[in-house]
ROSE-4610 file (N, C-alpha, C; in Angstrom, 1 decimal, always signed):
// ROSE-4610
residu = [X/X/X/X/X/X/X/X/X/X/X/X/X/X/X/X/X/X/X/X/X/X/X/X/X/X/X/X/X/X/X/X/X/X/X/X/X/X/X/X/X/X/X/X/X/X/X/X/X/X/X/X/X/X/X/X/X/X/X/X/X/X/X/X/X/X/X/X/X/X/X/X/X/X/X/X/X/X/X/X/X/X/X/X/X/X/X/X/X/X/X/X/X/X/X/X/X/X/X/X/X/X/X/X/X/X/X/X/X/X/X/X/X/X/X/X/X/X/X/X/X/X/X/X/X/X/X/X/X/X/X/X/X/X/X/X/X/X/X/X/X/X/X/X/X/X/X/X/X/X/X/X/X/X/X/X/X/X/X/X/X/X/X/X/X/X/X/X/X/X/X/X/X/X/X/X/X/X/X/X/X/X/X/X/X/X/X/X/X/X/X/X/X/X/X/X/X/X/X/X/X/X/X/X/X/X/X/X/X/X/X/X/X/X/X/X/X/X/X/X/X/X/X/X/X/X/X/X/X/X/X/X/X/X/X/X/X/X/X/X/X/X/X/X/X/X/X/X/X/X/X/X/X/X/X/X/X/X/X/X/X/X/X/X/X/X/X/X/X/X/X/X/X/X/X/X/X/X/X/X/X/X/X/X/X/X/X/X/X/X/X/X/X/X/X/X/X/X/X/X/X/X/X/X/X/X/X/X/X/X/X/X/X/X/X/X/X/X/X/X/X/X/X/X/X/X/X/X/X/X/X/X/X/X/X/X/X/X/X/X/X/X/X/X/X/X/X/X/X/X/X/X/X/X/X/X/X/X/X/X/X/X/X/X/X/X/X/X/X/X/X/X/X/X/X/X/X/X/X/X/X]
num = [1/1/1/2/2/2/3/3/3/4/4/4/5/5/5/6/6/6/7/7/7/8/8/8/9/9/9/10/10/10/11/11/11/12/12/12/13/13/13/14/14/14/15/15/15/16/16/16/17/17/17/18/18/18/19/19/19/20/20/20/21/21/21/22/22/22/23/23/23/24/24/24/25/25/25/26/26/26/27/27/27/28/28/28/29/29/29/30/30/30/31/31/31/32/32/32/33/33/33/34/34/34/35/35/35/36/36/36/37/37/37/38/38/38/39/39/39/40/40/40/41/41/41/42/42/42/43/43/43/44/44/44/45/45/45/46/46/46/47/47/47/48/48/48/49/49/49/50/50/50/51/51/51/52/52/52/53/53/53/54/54/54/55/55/55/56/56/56/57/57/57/58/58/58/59/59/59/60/60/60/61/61/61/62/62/62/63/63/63/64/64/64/65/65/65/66/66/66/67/67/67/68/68/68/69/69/69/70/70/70/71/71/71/72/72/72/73/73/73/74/74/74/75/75/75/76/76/76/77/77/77/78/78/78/79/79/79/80/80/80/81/81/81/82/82/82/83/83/83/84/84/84/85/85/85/86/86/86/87/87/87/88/88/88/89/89/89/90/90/90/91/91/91/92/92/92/93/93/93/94/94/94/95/95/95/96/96/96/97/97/97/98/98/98/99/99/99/100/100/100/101/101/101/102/102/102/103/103/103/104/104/104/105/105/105/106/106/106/107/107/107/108/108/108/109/109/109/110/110/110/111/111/111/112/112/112/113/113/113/114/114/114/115/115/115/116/116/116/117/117/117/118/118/118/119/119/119/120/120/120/121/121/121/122/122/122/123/123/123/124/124/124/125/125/125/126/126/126/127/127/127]
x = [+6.3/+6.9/+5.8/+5.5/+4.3/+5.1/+4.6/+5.0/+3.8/+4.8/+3.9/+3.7/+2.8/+2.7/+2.8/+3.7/+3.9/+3.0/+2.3/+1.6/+2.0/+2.4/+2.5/+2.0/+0.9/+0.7/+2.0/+2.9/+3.7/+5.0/+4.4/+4.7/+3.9/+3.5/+3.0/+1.8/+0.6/+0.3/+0.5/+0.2/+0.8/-0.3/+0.7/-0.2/-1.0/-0.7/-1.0/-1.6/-1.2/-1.6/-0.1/+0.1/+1.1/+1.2/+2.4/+2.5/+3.9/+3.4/+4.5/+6.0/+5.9/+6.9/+6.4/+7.2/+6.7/+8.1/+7.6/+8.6/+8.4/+9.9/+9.6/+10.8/+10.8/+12.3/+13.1/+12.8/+13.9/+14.1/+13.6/+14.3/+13.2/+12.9/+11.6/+12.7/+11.3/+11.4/+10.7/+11.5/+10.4/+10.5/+9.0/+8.8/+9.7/+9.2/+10.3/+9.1/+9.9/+9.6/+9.8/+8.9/+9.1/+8.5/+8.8/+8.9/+7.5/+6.2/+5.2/+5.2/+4.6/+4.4/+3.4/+3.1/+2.3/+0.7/+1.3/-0.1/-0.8/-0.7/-1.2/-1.4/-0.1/+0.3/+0.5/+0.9/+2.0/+3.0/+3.3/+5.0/+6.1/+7.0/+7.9/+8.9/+9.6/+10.7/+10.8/+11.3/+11.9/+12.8/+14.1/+15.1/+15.1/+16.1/+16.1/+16.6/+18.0/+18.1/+16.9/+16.2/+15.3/+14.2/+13.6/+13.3/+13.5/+15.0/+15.6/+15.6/+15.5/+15.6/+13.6/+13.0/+11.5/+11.5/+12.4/+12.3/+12.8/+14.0/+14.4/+13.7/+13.4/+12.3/+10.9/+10.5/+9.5/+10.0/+11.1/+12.2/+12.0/+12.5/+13.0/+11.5/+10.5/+9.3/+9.1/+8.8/+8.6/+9.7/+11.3/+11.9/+11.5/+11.1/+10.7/+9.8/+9.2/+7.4/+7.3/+8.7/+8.6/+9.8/+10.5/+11.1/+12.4/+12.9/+14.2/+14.9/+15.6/+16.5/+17.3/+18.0/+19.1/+19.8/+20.6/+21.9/+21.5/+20.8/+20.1/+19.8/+19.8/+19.9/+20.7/+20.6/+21.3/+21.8/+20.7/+21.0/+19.7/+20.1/+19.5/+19.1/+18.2/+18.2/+17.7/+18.8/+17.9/+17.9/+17.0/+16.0/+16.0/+16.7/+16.9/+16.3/+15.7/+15.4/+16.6/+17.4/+18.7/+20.2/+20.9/+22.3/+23.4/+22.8/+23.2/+22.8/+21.6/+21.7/+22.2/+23.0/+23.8/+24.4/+25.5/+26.2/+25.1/+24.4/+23.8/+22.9/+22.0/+21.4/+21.8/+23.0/+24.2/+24.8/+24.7/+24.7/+23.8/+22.8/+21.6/+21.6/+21.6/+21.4/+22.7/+23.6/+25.2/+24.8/+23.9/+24.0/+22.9/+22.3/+21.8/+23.0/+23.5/+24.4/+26.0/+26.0/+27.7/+28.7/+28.3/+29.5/+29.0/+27.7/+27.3/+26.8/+27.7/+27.3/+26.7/+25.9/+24.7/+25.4/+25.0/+25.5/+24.4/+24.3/+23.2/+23.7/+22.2/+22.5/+21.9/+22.7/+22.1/+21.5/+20.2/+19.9/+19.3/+19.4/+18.9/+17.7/+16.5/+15.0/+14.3/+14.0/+13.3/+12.2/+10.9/+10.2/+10.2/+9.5/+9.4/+7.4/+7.5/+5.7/+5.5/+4.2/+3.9/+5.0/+6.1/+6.9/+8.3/+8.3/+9.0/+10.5/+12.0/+12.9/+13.9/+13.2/+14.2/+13.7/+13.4/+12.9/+13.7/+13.4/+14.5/+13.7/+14.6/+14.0/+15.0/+14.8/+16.0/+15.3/+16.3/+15.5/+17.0/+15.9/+16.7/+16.4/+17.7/+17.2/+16.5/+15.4/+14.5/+14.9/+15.0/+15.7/+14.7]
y = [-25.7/-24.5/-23.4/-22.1/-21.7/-20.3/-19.6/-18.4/-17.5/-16.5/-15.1/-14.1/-13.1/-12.1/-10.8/-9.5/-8.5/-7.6/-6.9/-5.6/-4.4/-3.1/-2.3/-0.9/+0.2/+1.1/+1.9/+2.3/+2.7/+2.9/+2.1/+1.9/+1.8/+2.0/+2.4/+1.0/+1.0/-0.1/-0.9/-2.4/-2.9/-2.7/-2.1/-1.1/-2.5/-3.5/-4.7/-6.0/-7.4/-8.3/-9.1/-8.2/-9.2/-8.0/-8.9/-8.6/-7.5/-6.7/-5.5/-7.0/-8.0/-8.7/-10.0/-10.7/-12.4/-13.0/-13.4/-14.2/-15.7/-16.1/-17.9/-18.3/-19.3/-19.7/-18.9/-17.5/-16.3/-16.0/-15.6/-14.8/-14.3/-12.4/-11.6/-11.4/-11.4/-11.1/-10.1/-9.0/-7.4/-7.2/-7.2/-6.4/-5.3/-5.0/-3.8/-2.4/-1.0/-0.1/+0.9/+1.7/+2.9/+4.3/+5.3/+6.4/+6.8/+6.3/+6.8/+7.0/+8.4/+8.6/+7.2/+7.0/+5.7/+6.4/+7.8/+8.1/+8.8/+9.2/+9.9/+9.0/+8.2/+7.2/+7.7/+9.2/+10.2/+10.5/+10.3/+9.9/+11.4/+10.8/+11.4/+12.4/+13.2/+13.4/+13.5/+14.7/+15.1/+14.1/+14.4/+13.3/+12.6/+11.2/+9.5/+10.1/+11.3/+10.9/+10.8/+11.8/+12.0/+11.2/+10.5/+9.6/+8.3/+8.1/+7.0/+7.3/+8.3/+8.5/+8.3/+8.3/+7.8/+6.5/+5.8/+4.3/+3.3/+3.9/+3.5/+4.1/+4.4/+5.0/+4.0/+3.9/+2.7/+1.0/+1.2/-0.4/-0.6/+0.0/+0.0/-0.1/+0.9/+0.5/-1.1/-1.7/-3.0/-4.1/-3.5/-4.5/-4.3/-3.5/-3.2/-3.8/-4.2/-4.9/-6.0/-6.6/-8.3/-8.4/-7.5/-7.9/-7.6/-7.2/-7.1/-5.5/-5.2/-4.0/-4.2/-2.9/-3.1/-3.4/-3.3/-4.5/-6.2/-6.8/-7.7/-8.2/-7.1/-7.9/-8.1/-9.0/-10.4/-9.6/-9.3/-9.1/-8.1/-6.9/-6.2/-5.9/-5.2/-5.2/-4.1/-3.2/-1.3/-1.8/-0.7/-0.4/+0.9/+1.3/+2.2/+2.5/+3.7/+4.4/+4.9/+5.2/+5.6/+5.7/+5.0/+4.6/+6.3/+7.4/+8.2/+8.5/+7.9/+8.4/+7.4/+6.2/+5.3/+6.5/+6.7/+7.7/+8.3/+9.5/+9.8/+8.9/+7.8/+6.7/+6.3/+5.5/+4.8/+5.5/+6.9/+8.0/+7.6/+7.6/+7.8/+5.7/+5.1/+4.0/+3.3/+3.7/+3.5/+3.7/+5.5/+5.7/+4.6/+4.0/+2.9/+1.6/+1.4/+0.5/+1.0/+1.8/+2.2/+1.1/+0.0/-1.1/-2.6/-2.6/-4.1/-3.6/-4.7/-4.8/-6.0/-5.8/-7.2/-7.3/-8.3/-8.4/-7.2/-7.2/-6.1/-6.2/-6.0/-5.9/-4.4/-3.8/-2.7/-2.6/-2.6/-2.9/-1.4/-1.2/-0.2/-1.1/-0.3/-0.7/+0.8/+0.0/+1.1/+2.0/+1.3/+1.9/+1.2/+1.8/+1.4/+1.9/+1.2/+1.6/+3.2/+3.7/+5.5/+6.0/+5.8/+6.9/+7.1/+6.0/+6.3/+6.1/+6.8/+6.7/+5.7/+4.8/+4.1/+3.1/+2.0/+1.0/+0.3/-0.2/-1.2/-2.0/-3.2/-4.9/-5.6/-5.8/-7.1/-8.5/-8.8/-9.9/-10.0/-10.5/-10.0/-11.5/-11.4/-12.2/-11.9/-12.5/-11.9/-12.7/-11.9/-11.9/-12.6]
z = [+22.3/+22.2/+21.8/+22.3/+21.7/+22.2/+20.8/+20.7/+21.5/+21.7/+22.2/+21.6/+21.0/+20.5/+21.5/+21.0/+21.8/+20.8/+22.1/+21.7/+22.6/+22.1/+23.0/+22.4/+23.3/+22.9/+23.1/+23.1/+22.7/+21.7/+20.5/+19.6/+18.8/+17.3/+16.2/+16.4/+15.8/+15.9/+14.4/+14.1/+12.8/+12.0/+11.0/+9.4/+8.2/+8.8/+8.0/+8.8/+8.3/+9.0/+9.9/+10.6/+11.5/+12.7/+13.7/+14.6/+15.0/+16.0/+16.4/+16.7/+17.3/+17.6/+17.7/+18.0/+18.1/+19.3/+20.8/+21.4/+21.0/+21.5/+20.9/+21.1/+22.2/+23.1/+23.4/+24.1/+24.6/+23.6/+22.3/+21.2/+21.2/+20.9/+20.4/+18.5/+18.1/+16.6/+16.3/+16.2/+16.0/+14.5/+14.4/+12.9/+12.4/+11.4/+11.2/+11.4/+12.2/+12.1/+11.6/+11.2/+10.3/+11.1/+10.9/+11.8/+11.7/+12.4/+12.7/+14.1/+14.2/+15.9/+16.4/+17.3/+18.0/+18.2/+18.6/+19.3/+18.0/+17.0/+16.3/+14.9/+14.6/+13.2/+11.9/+12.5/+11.0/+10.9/+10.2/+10.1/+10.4/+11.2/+11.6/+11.1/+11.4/+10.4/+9.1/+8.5/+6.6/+6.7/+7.4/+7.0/+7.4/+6.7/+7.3/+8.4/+8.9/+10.5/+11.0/+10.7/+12.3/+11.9/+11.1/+11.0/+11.5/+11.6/+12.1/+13.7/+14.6/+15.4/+16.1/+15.3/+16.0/+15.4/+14.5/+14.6/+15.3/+15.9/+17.2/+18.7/+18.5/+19.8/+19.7/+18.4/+18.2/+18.8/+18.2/+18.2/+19.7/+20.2/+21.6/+22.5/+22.2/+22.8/+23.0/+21.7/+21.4/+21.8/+22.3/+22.5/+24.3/+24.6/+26.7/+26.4/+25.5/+25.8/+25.8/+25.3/+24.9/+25.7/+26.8/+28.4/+27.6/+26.7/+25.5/+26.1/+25.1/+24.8/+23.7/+23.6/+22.8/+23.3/+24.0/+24.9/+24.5/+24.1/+24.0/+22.4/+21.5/+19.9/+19.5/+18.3/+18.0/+17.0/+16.2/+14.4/+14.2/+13.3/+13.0/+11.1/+10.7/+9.3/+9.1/+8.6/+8.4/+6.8/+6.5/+5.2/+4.3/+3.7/+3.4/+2.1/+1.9/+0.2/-0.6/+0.2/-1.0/+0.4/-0.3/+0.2/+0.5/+0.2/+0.5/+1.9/+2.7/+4.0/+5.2/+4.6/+5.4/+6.2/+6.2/+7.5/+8.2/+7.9/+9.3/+10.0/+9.1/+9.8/+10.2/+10.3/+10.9/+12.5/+12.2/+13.3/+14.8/+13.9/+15.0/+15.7/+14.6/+15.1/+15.7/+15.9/+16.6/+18.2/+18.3/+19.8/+20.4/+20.1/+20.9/+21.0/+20.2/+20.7/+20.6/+21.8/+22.0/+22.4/+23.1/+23.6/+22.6/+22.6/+22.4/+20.7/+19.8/+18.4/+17.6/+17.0/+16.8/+15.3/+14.9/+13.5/+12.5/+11.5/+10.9/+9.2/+8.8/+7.0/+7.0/+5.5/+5.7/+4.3/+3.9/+2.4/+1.8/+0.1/-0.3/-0.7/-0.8/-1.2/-2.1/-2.8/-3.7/-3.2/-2.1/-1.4/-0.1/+0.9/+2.3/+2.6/+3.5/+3.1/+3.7/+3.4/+4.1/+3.1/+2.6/+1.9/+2.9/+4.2/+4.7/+4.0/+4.8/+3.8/+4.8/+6.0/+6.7/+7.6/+7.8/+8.3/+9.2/+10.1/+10.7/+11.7/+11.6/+12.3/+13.1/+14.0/+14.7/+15.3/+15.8/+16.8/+17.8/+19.1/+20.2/+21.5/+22.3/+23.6/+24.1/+25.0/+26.1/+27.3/+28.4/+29.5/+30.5]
């Protein structure tokens, strides 16, 4: 069984020692993203929305790189700094999945790395 690692310039590169995703038996396992542009690597957006809205733009880069989508996650894990911006995060992260619902936790976290205020991770089929 031998895993694959996904790299894609279009998505942020990894701020530490791991990988943007990891495939392994049709399942990709995406790190979690946080709203850094890819081409530049400064962070996105005042609010969690619009923040959440270049983390799914990241997400999604990395789930097209490892053959994935969102039609295709399993289970998701957003990351939040403070539980008051569940609704509009939830906003932003709904219009990617309007028919197909993955299971998902939604956790508060005291910090998220860079300062960001919203993180998110899935793992998905690969087609």
């Amino acid at each position: 069984m031998k895993s694959t690692t996904v790299h894609t310039t279009s998505a942020p590169a990894a701020i530490g020692p791991y990988s943007q995703a990891v495939v392994h038996n049709g399942v990709v396992y995406c790190s979690g993203q946080i709203p850094l542009d890819p081409a530049t690597m400064q962070m996105v957006g005042a609010t969690a929305a619009e923040q959440a809205e270049q983390v799914i733009k990241n997400l999604g880069a990395v789930l097209a790189a490892a053959g994935s989508g969102f039609d295709r996650v399993i289970r998701s894990t957003i990351f939040l700094t403070s539980m008051s911006d569940f609704v509009a995060v939830n906003e932003v992260y709904g219009r990617s999945f309007p028919t197909h619902k993955p299971a998902r936790a939604t956790v508060a976290v005291k910090e998220l790395p860079r300062g960001a205020l919203v993180e998110i991770d899935c793992i998905a089929a690969v087609s």
